[in-house]
C-alpha positions in Angstrom: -17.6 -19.7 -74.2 -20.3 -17.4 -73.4 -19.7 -13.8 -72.8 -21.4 -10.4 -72.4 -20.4 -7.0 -71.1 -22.3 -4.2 -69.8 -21.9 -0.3 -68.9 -18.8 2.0 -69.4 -15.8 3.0 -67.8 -12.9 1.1 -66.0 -13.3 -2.6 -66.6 -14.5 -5.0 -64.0 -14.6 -8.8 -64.7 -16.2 -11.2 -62.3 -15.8 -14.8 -62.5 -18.3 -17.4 -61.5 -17.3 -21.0 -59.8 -19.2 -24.1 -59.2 -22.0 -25.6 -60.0 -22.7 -21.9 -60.9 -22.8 -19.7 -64.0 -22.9 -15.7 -64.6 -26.2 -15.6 -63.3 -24.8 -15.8 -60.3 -23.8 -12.2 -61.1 -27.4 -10.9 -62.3 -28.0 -7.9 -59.5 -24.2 -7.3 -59.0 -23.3 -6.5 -62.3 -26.0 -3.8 -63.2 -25.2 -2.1 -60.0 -21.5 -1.7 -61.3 -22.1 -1.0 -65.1 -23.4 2.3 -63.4 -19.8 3.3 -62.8 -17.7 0.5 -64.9 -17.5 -1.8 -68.0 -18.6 -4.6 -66.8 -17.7 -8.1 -68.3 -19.3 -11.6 -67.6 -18.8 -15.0 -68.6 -19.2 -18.6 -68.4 -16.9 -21.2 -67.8 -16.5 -23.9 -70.2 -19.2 -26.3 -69.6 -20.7 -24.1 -67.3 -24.0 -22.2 -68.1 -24.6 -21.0 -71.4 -21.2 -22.7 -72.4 -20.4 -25.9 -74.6 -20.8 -29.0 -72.9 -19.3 -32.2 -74.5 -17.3 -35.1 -73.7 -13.4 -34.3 -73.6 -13.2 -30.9 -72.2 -10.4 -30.1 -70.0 -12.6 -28.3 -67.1 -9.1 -28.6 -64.4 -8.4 -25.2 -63.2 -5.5 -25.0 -64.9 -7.4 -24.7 -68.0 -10.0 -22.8 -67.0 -7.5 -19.6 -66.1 -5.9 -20.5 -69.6 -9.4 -19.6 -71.0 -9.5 -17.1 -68.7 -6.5 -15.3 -69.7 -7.1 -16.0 -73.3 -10.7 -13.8 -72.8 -8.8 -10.9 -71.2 -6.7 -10.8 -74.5 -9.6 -11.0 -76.7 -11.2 -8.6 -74.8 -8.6 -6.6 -74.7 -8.7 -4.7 -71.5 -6.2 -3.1 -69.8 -5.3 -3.9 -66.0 -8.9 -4.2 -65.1 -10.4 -5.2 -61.6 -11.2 -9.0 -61.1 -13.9 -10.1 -58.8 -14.1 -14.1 -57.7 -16.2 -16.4 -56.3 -15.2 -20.5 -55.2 -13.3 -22.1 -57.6 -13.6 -18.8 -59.7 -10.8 -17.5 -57.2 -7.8 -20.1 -58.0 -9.0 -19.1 -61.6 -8.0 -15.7 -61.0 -4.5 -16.3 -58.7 -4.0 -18.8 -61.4 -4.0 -16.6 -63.9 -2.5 -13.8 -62.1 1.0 -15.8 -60.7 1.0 -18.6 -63.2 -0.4 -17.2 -66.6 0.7 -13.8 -66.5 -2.6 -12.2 -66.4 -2.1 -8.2 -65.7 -5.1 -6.8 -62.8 -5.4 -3.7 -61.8 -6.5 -5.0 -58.7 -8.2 -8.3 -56.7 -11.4 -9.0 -54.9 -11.7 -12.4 -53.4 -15.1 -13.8 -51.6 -15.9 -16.6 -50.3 -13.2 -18.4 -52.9 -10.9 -21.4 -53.3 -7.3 -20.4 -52.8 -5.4 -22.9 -51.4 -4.7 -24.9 -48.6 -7.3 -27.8 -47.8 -10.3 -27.5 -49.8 -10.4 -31.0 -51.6 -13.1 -32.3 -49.1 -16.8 -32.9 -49.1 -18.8 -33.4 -52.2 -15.6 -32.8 -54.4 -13.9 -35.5 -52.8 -16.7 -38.0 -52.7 -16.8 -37.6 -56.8 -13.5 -37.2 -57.3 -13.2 -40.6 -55.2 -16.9 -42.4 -56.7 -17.0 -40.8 -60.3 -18.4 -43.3 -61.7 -21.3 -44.1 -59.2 -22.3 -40.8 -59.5 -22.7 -40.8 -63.5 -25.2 -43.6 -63.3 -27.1 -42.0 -60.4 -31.1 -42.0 -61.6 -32.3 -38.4 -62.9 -33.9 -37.7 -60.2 -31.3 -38.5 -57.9 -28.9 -36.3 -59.5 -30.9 -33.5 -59.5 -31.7 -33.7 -55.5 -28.3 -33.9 -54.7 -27.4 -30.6 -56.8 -30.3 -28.9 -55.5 -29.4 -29.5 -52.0 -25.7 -28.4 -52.7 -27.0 -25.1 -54.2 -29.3 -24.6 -50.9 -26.5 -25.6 -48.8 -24.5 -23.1 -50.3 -27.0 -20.6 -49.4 -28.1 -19.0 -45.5 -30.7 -17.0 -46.4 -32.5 -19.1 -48.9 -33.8 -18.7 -52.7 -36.0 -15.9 -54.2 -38.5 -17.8 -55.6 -37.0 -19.1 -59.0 -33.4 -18.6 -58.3 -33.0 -22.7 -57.9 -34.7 -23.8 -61.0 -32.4 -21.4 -63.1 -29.1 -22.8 -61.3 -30.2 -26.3 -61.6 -31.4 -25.7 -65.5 -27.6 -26.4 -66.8 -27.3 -29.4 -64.9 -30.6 -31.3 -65.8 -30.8 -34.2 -68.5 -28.7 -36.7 -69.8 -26.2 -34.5 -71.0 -26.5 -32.1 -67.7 -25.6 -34.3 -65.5 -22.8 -35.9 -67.3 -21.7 -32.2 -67.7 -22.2 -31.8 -63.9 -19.5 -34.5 -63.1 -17.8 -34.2 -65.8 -16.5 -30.4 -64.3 -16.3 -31.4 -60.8 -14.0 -34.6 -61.2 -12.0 -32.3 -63.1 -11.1 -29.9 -60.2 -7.6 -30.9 -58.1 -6.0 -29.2 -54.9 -3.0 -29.8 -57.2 -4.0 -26.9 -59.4 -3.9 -24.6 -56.3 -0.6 -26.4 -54.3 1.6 -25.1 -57.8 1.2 -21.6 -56.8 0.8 -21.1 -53.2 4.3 -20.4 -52.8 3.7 -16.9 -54.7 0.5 -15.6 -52.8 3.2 -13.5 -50.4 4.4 -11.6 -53.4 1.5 -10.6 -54.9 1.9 -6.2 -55.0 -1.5 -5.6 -56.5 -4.0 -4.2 -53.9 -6.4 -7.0 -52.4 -9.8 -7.1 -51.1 -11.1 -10.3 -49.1 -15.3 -11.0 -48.1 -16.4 -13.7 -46.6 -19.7 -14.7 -45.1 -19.4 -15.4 -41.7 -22.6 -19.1 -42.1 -20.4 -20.0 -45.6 -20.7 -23.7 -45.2 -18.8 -24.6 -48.6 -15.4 -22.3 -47.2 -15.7 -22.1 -43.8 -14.6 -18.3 -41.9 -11.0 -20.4 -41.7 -10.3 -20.7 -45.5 -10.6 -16.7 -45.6 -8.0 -16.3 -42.1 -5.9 -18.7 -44.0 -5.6 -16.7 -47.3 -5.2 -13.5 -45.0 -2.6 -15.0 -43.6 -0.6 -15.6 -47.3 -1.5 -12.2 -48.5 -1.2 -10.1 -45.6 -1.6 -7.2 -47.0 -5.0 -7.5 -48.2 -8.3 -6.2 -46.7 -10.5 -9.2 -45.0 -14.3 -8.1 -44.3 -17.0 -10.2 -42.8 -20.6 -10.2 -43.8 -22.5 -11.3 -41.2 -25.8 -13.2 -41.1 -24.5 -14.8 -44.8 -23.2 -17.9 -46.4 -21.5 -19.1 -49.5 -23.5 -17.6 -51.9 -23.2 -13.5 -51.0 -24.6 -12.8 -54.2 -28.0 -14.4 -53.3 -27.5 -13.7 -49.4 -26.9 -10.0 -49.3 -26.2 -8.7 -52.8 -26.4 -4.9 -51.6 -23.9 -5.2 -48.4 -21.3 -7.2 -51.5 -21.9 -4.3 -54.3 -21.4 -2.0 -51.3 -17.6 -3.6 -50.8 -17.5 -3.9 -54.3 -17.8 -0.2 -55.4 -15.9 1.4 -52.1 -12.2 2.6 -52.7 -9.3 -0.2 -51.7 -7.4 0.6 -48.4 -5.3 -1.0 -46.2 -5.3 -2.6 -43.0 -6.4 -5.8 -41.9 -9.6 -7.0 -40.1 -13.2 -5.0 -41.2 
């Protein structure tokens, strides 16, 4: 697994989900290293990562991995941030794993509940057909995931660098390999717990997110109802691409309580 971190001070980790990689996280996490140790990473067979045949991409393993990072990292209570599948990650590791956080920040993020639908559930149902779809094929369907993911549309480059992981024999076998991998199951095993999580909680959510629509986030608010739930308007899936300032703004203001912002 690829790794880097950036800046000093109280540690922040922010975790990536799917079909992305860390550079997801490329004007976010200069903004914090201003204030905070920043620390980034790719999922196996995401990114910069190994890809090969017989990984274990579930979710279960990935918070394993996850947890196993904090440990060799060796960081104390620090802050997660999470984004799509990079959120059961976290909870994962959190109720199940025995991770230790300081505290939570969840946007626009798998939880729980009903999220096995769409494009994960047409792979997870036609694996195989997808495998043998023609190269160019492939890569038009991931490219219009990634822009369905987005509202406000690509700086100029932004796709290409997504989509370079993904590309190529071996990228697109990769590509499938991760998403047939990823179950509801993984998230049903710990729902249960959500209620008693103490730690303080922050939830974002882009009001156009057509991945997770504004219910997933009303849904999770409703398990942890102690946690904050903000709305960015005018943005989708992707707040990192779609307003990066108005998320680092959440990001680096001081945790409260209440309910609706």
């Amino acid at each position: 697994m690829r790794w880097a971190a950036l800046g000093r001070g109280d540690p922040v980790v922010l975790v990536h989900g799917t079909p992305y990689s860390s550079f997801l996280w490329r004007d976010v996490a200069p903004a914090l290293a201003l204030t905070r140790k920043v620390f980034v990473f790719d999922h196996l067979g995401f990114g910069r990562s190994d890809q090969h045949e017989g990984q274990d991409l579930g979710l279960a393993a990935h918070a394993r991995n996850f947890r196993r990072l904090l440990d060799h990292w060796e960081v104390s209570s620090p802050s997660v941030v999470a984004h799509d599948i990079g959120g059961a990650v976290a909870l994962r590791a959190l109720l199940l794993e025995g991770a230790d956080f300081g505290d939570l920040t969840l946007f626009d993020a798998v939880s729980g509940g009903q999220w096995e639908r769409g494009l994960f559930q047409l792979i997870l149902e036609q694996a195989e057909v997808f495998q043998q779809l023609p190269g160019y094929a492939h890569e038009a369907l991931v490219a219009s995931h990634l822009r369905h993911a987005t509202h406000a549309g690509f700086r100029p480059g932004v796709l290409d660098a997504f989509l370079a992981p993904w590309r190529g024999v071996r990228g697109q076998a990769a590509f499938y390999r991760q998403y047939r991998q990823i179950r509801q199951a993984d998230t049903a095993g710990y729902e249960h717990l959500l209620g008693g999580i103490s730690l303080p909680v922050r939830l974002i959510w882009g009001r156009e997110d057509r991945i997770l629509p504004p219910e997933h986030a009303e849904w999770l608010h409703e398990k942890i109802p102690h946690a904050e739930l903000h709305w960015i308007e005018g943005a989708g899936h992707l707040l990192q691409e779609d307003a990066p300032a108005r998320l680092t703004a959440h990001l680096t203001a001081a945790f409260r309580s209440g309910s609706a912002g």
